[in-house]
C-alpha positions in Angstrom: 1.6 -32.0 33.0 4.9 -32.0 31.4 6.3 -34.8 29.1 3.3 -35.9 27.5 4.1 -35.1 23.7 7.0 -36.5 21.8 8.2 -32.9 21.8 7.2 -30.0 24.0 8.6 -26.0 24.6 8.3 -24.2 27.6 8.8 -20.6 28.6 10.3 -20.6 32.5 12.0 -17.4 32.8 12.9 -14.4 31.2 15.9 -16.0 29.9 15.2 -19.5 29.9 13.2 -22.2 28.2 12.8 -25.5 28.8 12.7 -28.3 25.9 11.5 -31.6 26.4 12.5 -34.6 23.5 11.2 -37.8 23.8 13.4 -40.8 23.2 11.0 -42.1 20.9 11.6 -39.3 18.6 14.6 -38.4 17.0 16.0 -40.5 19.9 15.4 -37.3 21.7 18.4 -35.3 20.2 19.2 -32.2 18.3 22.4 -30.1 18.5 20.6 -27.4 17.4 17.3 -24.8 18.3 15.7 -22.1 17.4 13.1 -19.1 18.5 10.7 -18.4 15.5 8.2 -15.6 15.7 4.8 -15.3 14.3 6.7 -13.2 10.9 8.7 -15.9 10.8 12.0 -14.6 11.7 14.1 -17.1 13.7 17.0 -16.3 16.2 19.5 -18.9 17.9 18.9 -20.6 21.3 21.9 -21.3 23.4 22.1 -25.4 25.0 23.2 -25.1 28.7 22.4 -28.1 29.8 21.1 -31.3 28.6 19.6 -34.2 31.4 17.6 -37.5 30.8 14.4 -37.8 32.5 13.1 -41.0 34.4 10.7 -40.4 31.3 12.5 -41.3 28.6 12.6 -37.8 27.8 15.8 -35.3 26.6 15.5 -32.0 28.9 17.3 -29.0 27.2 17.4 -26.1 28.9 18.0 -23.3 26.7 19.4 -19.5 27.0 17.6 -16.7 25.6 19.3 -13.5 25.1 16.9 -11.3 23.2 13.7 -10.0 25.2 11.1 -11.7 24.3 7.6 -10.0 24.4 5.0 -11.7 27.0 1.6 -12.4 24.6 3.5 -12.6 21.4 3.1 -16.1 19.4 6.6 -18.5 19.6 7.7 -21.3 18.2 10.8 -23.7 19.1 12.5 -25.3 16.3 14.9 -28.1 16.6 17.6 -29.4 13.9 15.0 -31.7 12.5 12.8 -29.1 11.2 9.7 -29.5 13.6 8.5 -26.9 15.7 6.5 -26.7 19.1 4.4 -23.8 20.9 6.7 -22.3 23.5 4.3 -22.6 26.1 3.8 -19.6 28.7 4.9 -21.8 31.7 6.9 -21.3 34.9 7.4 -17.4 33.9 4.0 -16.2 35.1 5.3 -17.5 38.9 8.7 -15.1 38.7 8.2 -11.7 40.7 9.1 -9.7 37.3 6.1 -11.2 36.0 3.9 -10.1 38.6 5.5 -6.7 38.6 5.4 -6.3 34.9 1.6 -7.2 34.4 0.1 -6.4 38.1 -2.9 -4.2 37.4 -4.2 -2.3 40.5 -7.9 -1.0 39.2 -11.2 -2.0 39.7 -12.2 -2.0 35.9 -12.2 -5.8 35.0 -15.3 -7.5 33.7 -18.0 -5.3 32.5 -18.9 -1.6 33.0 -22.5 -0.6 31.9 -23.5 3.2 31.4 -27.4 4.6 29.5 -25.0 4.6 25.8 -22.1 1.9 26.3 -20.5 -1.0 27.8 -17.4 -1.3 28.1 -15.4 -4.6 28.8 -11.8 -5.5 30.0 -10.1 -9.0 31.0 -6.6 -9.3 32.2 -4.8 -11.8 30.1 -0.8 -10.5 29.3 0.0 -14.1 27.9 -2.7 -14.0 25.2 -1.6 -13.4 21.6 -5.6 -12.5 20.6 -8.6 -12.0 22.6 -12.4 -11.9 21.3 -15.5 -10.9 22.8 -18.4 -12.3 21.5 -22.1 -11.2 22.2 -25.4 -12.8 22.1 -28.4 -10.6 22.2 -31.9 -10.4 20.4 -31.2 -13.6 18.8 -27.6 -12.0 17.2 -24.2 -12.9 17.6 -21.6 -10.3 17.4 -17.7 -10.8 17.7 -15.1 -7.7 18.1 -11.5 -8.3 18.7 -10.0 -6.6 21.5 -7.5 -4.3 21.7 -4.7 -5.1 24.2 -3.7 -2.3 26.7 -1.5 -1.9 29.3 -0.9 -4.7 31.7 -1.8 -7.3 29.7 -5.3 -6.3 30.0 -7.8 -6.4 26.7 -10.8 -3.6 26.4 -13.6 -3.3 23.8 -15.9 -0.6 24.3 -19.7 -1.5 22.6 -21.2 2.0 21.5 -24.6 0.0 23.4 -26.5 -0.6 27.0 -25.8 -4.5 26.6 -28.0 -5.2 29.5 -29.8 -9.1 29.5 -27.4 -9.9 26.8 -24.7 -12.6 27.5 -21.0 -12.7 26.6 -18.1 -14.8 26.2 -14.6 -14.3 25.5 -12.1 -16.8 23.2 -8.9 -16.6 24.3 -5.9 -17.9 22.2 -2.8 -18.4 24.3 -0.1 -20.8 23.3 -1.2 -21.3 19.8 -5.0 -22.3 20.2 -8.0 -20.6 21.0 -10.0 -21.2 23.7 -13.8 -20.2 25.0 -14.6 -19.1 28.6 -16.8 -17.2 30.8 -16.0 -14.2 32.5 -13.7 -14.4 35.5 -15.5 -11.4 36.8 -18.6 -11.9 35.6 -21.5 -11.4 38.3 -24.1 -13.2 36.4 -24.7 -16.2 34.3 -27.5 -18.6 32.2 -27.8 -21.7 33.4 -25.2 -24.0 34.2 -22.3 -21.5 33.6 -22.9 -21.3 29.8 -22.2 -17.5 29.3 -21.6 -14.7 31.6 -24.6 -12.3 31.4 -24.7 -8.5 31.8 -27.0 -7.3 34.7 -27.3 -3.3 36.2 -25.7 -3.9 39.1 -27.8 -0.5 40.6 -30.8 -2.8 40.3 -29.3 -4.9 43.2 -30.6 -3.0 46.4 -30.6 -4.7 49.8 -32.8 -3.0 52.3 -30.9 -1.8 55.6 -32.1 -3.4 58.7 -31.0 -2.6 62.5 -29.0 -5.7 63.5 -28.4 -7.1 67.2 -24.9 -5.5 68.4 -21.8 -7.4 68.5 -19.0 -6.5 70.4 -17.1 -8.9 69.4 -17.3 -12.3 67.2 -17.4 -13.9 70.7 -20.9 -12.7 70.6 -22.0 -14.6 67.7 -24.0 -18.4 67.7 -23.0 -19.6 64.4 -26.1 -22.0 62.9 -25.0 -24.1 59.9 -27.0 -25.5 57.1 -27.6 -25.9 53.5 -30.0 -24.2 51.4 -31.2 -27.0 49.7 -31.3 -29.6 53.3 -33.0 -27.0 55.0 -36.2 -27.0 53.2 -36.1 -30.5 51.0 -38.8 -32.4 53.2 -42.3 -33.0 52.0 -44.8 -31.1 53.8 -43.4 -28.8 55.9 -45.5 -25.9 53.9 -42.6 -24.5 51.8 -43.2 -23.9 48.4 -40.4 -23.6 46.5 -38.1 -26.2 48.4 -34.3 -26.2 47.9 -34.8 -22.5 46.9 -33.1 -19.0 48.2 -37.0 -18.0 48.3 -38.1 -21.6 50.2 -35.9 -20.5 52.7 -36.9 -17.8 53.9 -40.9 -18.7 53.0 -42.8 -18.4 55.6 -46.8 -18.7 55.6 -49.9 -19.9 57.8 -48.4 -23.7 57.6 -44.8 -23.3 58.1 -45.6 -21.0 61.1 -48.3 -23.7 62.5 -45.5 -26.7 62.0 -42.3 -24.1 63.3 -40.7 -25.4 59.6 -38.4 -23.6 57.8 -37.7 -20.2 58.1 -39.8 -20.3 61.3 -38.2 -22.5 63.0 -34.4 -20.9 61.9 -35.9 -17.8 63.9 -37.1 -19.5 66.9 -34.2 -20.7 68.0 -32.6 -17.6 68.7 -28.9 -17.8 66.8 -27.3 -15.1 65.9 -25.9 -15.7 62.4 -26.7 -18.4 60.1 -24.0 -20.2 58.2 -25.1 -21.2 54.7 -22.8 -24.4 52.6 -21.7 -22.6 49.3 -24.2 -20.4 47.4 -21.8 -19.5 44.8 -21.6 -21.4 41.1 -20.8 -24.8 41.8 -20.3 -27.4 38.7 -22.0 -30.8 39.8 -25.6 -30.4 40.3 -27.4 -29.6 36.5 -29.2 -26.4 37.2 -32.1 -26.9 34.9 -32.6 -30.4 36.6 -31.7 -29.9 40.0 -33.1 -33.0 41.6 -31.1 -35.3 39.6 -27.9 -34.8 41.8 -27.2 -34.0 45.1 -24.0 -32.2 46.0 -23.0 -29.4 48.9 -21.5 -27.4 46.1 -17.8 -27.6 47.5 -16.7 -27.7 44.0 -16.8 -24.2 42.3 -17.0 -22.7 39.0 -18.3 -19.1 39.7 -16.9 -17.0 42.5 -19.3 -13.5 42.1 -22.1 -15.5 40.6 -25.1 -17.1 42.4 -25.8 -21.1 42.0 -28.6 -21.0 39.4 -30.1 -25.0 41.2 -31.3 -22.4 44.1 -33.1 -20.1 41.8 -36.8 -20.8 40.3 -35.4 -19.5 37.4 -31.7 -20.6 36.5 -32.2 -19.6 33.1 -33.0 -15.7 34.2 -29.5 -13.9 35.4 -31.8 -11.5 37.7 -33.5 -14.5 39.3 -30.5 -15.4 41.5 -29.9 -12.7 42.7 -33.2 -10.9 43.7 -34.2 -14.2 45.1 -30.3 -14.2 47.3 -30.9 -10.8 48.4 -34.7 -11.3 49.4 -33.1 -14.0 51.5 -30.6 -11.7 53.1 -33.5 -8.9 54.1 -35.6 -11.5 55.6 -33.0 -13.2 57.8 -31.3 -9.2 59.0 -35.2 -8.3 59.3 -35.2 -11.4 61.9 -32.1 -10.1 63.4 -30.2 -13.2 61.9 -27.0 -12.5 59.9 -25.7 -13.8 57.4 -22.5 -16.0 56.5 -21.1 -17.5 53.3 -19.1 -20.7 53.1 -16.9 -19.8 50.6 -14.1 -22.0 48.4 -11.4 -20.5 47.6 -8.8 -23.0 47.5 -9.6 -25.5 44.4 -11.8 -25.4 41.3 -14.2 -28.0 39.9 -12.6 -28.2 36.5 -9.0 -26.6 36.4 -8.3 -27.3 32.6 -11.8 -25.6 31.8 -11.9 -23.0 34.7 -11.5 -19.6 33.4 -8.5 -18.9 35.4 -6.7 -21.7 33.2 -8.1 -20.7 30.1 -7.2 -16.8 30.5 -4.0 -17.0 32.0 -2.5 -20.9 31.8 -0.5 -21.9 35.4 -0.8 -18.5 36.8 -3.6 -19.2 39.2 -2.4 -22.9 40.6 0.5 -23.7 42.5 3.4 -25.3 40.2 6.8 -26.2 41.3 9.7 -25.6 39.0 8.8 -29.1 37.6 5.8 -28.2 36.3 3.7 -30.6 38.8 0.7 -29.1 40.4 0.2 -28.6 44.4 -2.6 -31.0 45.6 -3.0 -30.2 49.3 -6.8 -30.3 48.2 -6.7 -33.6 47.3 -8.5 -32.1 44.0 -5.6 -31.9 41.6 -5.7 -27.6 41.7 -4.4 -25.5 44.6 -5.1 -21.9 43.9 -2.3 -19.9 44.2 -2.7 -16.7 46.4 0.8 -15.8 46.5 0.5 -14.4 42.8 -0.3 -10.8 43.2 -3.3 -10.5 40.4 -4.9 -14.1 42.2 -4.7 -12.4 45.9 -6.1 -9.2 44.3 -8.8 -11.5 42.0 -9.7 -12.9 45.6 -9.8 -9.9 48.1 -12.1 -8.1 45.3 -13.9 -10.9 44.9 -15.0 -10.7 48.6 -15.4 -7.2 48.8 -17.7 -7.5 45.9 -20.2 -10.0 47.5 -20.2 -7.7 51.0 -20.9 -4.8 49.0 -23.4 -6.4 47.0 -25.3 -8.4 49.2 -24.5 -7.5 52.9 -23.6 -10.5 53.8 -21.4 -10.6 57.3 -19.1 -12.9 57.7 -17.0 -15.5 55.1 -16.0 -19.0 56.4 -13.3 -20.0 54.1 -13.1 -23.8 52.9 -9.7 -25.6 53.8 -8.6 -22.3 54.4 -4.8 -23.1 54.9 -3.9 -23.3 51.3 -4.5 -19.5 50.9 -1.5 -17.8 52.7 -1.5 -15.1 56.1 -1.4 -11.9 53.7 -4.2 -12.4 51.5 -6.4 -13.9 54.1 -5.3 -10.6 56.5 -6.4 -8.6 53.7 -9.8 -10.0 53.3 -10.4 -9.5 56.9 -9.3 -5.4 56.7 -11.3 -4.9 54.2 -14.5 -6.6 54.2 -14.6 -4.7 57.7 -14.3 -1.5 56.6 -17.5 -2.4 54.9 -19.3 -3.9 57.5 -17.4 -3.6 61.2 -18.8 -6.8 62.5 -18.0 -8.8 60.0 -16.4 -12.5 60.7 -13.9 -14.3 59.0 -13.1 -17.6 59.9 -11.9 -21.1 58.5 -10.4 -24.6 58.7 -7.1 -23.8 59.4 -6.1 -27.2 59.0 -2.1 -27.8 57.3 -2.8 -29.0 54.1 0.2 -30.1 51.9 0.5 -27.9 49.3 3.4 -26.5 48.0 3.0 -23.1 49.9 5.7 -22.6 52.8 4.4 -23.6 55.8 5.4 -20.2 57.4 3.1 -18.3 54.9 0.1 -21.0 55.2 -3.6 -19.4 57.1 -3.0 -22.4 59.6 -4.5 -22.6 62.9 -0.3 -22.8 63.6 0.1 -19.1 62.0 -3.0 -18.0 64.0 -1.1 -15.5 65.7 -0.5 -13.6 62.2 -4.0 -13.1 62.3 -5.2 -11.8 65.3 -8.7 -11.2 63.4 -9.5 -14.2 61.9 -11.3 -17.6 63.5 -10.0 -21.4 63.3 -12.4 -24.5 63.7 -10.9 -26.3 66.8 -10.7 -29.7 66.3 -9.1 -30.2 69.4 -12.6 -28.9 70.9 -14.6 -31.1 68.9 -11.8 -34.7 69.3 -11.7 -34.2 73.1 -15.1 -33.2 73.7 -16.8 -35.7 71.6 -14.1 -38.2 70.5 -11.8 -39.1 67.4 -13.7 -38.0 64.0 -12.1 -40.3 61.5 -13.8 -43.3 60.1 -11.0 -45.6 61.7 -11.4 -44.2 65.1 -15.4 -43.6 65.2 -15.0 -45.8 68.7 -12.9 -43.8 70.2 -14.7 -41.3 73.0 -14.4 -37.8 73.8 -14.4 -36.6 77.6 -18.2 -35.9 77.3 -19.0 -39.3 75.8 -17.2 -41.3 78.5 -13.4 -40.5 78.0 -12.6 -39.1 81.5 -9.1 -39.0 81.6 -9.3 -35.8 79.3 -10.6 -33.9 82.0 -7.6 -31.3 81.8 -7.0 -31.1 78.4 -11.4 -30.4 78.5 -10.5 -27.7 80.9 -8.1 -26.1 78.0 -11.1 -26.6 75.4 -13.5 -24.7 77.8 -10.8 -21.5 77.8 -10.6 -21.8 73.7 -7.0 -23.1 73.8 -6.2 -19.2 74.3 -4.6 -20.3 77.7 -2.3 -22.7 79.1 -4.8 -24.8 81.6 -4.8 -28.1 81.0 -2.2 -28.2 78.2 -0.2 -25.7 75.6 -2.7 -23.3 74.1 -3.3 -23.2 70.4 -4.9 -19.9 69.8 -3.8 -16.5 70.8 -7.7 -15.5 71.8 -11.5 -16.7 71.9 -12.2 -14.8 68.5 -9.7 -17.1 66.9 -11.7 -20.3 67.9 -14.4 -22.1 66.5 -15.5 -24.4 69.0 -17.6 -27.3 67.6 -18.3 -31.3 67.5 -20.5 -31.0 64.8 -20.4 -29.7 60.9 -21.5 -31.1 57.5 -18.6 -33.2 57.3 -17.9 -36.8 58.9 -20.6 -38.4 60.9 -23.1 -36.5 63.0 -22.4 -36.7 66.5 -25.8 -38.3 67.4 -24.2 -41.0 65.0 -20.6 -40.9 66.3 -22.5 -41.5 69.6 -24.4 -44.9 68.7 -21.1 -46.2 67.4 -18.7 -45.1 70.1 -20.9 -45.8 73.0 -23.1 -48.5 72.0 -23.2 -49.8 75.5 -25.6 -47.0 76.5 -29.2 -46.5 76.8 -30.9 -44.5 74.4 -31.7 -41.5 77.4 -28.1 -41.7 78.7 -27.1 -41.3 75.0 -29.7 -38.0 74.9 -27.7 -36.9 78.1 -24.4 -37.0 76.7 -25.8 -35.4 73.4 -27.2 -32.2 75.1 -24.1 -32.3 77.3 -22.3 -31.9 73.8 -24.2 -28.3 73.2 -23.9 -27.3 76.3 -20.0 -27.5 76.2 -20.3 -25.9 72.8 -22.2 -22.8 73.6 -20.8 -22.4 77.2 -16.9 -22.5 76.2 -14.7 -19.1 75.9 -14.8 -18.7 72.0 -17.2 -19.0 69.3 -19.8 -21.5 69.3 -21.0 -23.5 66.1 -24.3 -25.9 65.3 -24.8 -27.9 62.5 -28.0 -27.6 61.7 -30.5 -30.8 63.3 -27.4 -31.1 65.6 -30.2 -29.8 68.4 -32.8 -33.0 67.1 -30.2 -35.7 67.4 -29.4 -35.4 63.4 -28.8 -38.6 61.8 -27.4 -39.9 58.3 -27.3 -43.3 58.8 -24.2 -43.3 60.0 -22.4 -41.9 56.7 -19.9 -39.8 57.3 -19.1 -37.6 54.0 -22.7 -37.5 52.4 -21.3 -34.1 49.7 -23.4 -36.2 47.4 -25.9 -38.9 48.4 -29.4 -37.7 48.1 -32.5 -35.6 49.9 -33.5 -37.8 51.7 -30.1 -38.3 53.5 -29.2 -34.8 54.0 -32.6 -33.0 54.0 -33.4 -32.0 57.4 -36.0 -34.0 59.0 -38.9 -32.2 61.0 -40.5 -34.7 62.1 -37.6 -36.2 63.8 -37.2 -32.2 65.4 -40.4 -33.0 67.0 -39.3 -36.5 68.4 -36.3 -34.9 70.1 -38.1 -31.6 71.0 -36.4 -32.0 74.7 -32.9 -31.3 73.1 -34.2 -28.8 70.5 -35.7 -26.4 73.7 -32.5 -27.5 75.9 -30.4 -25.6 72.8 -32.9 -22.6 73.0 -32.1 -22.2 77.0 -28.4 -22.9 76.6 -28.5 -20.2 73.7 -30.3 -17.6 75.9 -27.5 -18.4 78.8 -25.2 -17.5 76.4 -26.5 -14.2 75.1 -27.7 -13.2 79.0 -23.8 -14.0 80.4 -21.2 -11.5 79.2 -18.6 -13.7 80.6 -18.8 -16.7 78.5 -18.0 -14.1 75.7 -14.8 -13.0 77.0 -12.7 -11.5 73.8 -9.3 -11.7 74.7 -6.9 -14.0 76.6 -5.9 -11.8 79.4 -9.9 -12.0 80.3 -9.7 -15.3 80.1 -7.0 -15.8 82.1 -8.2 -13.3 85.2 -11.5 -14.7 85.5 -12.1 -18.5 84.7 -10.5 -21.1 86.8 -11.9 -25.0 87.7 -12.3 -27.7 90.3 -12.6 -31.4 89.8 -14.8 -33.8 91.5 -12.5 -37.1 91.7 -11.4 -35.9 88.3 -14.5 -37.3 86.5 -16.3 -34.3 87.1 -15.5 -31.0 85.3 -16.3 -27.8 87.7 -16.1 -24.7 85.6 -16.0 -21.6 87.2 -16.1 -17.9 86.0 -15.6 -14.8 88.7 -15.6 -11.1 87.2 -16.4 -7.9 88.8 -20.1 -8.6 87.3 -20.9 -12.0 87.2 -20.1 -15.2 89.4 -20.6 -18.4 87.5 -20.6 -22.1 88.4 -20.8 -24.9 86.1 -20.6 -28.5 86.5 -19.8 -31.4 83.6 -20.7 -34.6 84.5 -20.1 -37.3 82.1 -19.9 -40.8 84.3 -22.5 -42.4 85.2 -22.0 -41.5 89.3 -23.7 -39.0 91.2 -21.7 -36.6 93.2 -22.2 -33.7 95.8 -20.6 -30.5 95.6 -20.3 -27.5 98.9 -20.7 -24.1 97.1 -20.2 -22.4 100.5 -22.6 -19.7 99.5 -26.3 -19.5 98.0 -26.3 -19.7 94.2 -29.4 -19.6 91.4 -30.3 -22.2 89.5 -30.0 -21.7 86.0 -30.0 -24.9 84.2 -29.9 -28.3 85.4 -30.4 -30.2 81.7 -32.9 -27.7 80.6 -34.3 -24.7 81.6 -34.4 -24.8 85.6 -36.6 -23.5 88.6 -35.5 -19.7 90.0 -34.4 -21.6 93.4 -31.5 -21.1 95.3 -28.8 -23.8 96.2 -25.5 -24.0 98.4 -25.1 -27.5 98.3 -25.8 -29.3 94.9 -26.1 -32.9 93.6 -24.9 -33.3 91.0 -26.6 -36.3 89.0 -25.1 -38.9 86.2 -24.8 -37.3 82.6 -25.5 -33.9 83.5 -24.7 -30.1 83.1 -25.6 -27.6 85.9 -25.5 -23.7 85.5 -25.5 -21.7 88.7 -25.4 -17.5 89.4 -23.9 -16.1 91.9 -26.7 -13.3 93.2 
């Protein structure tokens, strides 16, 4: 934030500062400045322009002729004698900074061999960096040497493994401490960055279902710490990487936990941010309560989800177990990652190492909030794109993981996000990448933004639809809980349903929105806003609790029987509830835990999911990849345009399905014999040409 001090210096360009004189001092003039160096030798600035701010402010804006050299110490002198840091500003955002300083190895952090360690951090505006080293009860400090690129090495003649590290940084004329932006490991709540052998990290290989697409996955959301939080369920390290994947005599007798996650038959589970995240104290976990969108760590593991937060292996033996256990089931793995804010910008390491670079600035000096968090990350700087691709390539090649849902995902731009995608798939070729594409306000151009609008500049990469979710289930803001969705009650959105059910990828019904099914997450339910078992009690509060049910599993069932990819919130499938609270990032257990109990109250739903997850997998053709498939093979019929008749013909399969949200009951001519396959849950093996079709219902039918 500019204009704070009486008097301020700032280095914008190559050949410009920027001076800043408050009225209140000097009445914010002097004829006169000057460049002084850390020898003390001074050279003339040239005044091109003087303005007055609406902040009582002087602005100078001053010529520099010599070449100034980026990590050198400078001050700014005026006529009165006082001098300011010239602060590394704007300059870090010009293309000859990124060319100048772009470093294109894989050497950053920490190397560890049997005889040495070597470390490295890219920082070309520092004037001195430090590494300092704990181990054995010892502190040891070196001063770095700076090398090419800006980057600073320091080789210890040592195996530092299980010691921990931290680097002080001086950069416009004070020092500062930070953790490693590379760093893989930490102590407890992100004190120091600690040195593990990453060849101790081994995930074992297991054969995993095949995907021919990401059409073919069921995508299962939930939260490591919700998922096992309840008393008595069996698990016994709750809230834990290893409570979620425990399984014993008691979990498997209750279906809790792990054992249920595998019994219902998805195909990847989605898990809220595992990475470092600042709000919850990781030595006293149970204190707060947050979902972890808020992150300080982007290659380390959250230390509140190890037994051991203390112990940098802990995390991450315990993280991988998880990973084997779920591809061991078959299940694989997502990570909701954030990529788009920090927690703490003015004490992230990105600020620390290199000030501004990292967060997007206009020429004012204000910061992009499209985040609403203060700090935009800025992946239109070369070494912050880079900082992010490796950064994902380092937690697939680590961990296995398969897939990355990115967190407001449209204030990263098209390139980097493409990049990710390529990449992370060359490691693993069915691995996902998807987001919310939504168009935040950020000071990125919207034409380089990874918007669901720009989907078609990344044919790879998936976009939540909340189209899907507003027209099947109804509005989602708090204002506008009341109003319905097709399948709660709103039947005049019949058509634009019909365009939900094709993934937007086609013009039925209305304009489409996505180029194909793999770029659409369809989905009425995630962590955020109200659940829709909630949503339902507010926005159709005239209904009975069993018509309510109906709707609910009519929900799903558009959900997992749509062209595109389906998503569950985890509980979605027990009629989840939180009270009606809409953003619960940090209320407590026993809002957000999920309730098992409850699962068995609403077991009809839970085993109507199971079936209308089975239809899915046994039915290539509610997988279809592309458009073009979309477009030869799925048409629709109305019934008095209340009820939705959804119909699928391909040289394999013939498909009728039927979407009944009013309260009537209709009668439908198939003019041929077709199977029953569902009829609100799992259905008799009896044939049918002429079907009723009764109140709140969905109907499934084959074609033999």
């Amino acid at each position: 934030m500019r204009q704070q001090d009486y008097y301020e210096a700032y280095f914008d360009d190559f050949d410009k500062i920027i001076v800043f004189m408050s009225h209140n001092s000097y009445d914010g003039v002097s004829n006169k400045f000057y460049l002084r160096d850390n020898d003390g030798h001074l050279c003339d600035l040239h005044i091109q322009s003087i303005e007055t701010t609406h902040n009582n402010y002087n602005k100078y804006t001053l010529a520099v002729f010599d070449e100034l050299e980026i990590g050198n110490e400078y001050y700014v002198v005026h006529q009165h004698a006082r001098a300011t840091i010239l602060r590394y500003s704007a300059i870090v955002k010009t293309k000859k900074f990124d060319e100048m300083f772009y470093y294109d190895q894989d050497d950053l952090g920490y190397s560890l061999s049997d005889y040495t360690t070597k470390f490295a951090l890219w920082a070309p505006t520092a004037y001195r960096v430090k590494l300092e080293v704990f181990k054995n009860d010892e502190i040891y400090v070196y001063e770095m040497k700076r090398d090419d690129k800006g980057v600073f090495r320091y080789q210890v003649a040592e195996n530092l493994e299980n010691a921990t590290y931290v680097y002080h940084i001086r950069v416009d004329g004070k020092w500062q401490e930070t953790i490693d932006p590379y760093g893989v490991s930490s102590i407890e709540n992100s004190k120091r960055s600690a040195i593990v052998d990453l060849s101790k990290i081994k995930v074992k290989e297991y054969l995993l279902p095949e995907m021919k697409s990401s059409c073919d996955a069921i995508i299962y959301e939930t939260s490591i710490r919700d998922f096992t939080m309840q008393n008595n369920i069996g698990v016994l390290h709750p809230g834990t990487f290893l409570g979620f994947v425990e399984e014993n005599e008691q979990t498997k007798e209750m279906n809790t936990g792990f054992t249920y996650l595998k019994s219902l038959g998805v195909t990847h589970v989605q898990l809220l941010p595992v990475m470092d995240f600042g709000s919850v104290d990781e030595m006293h976990p149970w204190i707060h309560y947050n979902w972890g969108y808020d992150p300080v760590q982007f290659r380390v593991l959250e230390g509140s989800y190890s037994t051991e937060p203390e112990n940098p292996y802990s995390r991450i033996f315990e993280f991988t177990k998880l990973i084997e256990e779920c591809h061991k089931a078959g299940i694989r793995v997502n990570l909701d990652v954030v990529f788009n804010h920090v927690y703490d910008k003015e004490n992230c390491f990105f600020e620390k190492t290199v000030p501004n670079y990292y967060f997007q600035m206009n020429d004012h000096g204000d910061f992009s909030n499209g985040t609403f968090c203060g700090n935009d990350i800025d992946s239109k700087r070369k070494m912050c794109s880079k900082y992010i691709v490796d950064t994902c390539k380092f937690l697939v090649k680590t961990y296995h993981i398969d897939g990355l849902r990115f967190d407001l995902m449209g204030i990263l731009d098209v390139d980097t996000m493409n990049r990710i995608e390529k990449e992370c798939r060359l490691i693993r070729p069915n691995f996902m990448v998807y987001g919310e594409g939504w168009d935040m306000p950020s000071f990125l151009d919207f034409k380089e933004r990874a918007s669901i609008y720009n989907n078609g500049m990344m044919p790879y990469i998936g976009h939540f639809s909340d189209r899907f979710r507003d027209v099947t289930k109804g509005r989602t803001a708090t204002n506008e809980v009341s109003i319905k969705g097709y399948c709660t009650g709103a039947l005049y959105l019949i058509d634009i349903m019909k365009n939900c059910f094709v993934g937007s990828c086609t013009n039925v019904g209305m304009e489409k929105l996505f180029e194909n099914p793999i770029n659409v997450i369809n989905y009425v339910e995630c962590h955020d806003n109200m659940t829709s078992w909630d949503k339902l009690k507010e926005c159709c509060k005239e209904d009975t609790k069993e018509v309510r049910i109906a709707k609910h599993k009519m929900m799903i069932a558009a959900v997992l029987l749509a062209q595109g990819i389906p998503f569950l919130h985890s509980g979605q499938e027990f009629a989840r509830t939180k009270h009606g609270l809409a953003n619960t990032y940090e209320e407590s257990d026993n809002i957000n835990q999920l309730d098992y109990q409850r699962r068995n109250q609403y077991k009809n739903i839970v085993d109507c999911t199971k079936e209308l997850i089975n239809i899915r997998k046994k039915y290539a053709c509610l997988r279809y990849s592309s458009s073009q498939e979309v477009q030869n093979y799925v048409c629709f019929d109305t019934i008095q345009n209340k009820v939705l008749v959804y119909k699928i013909n391909d040289d394999k399969k013939k498909l009728i399905m039927f979407f009944n949200p009013s309260a009537e009951v209709f009668t439908y001519d198939l003019k041929e014999a077709y199977r029953l396959v569902y009829y609100n849950e799992k259905s008799e093996d009896i044939l049918i040409q002429k079907v009723n079709i009764e109140p709140y219902s969905v109907i499934v039918l084959e074609n033999k």
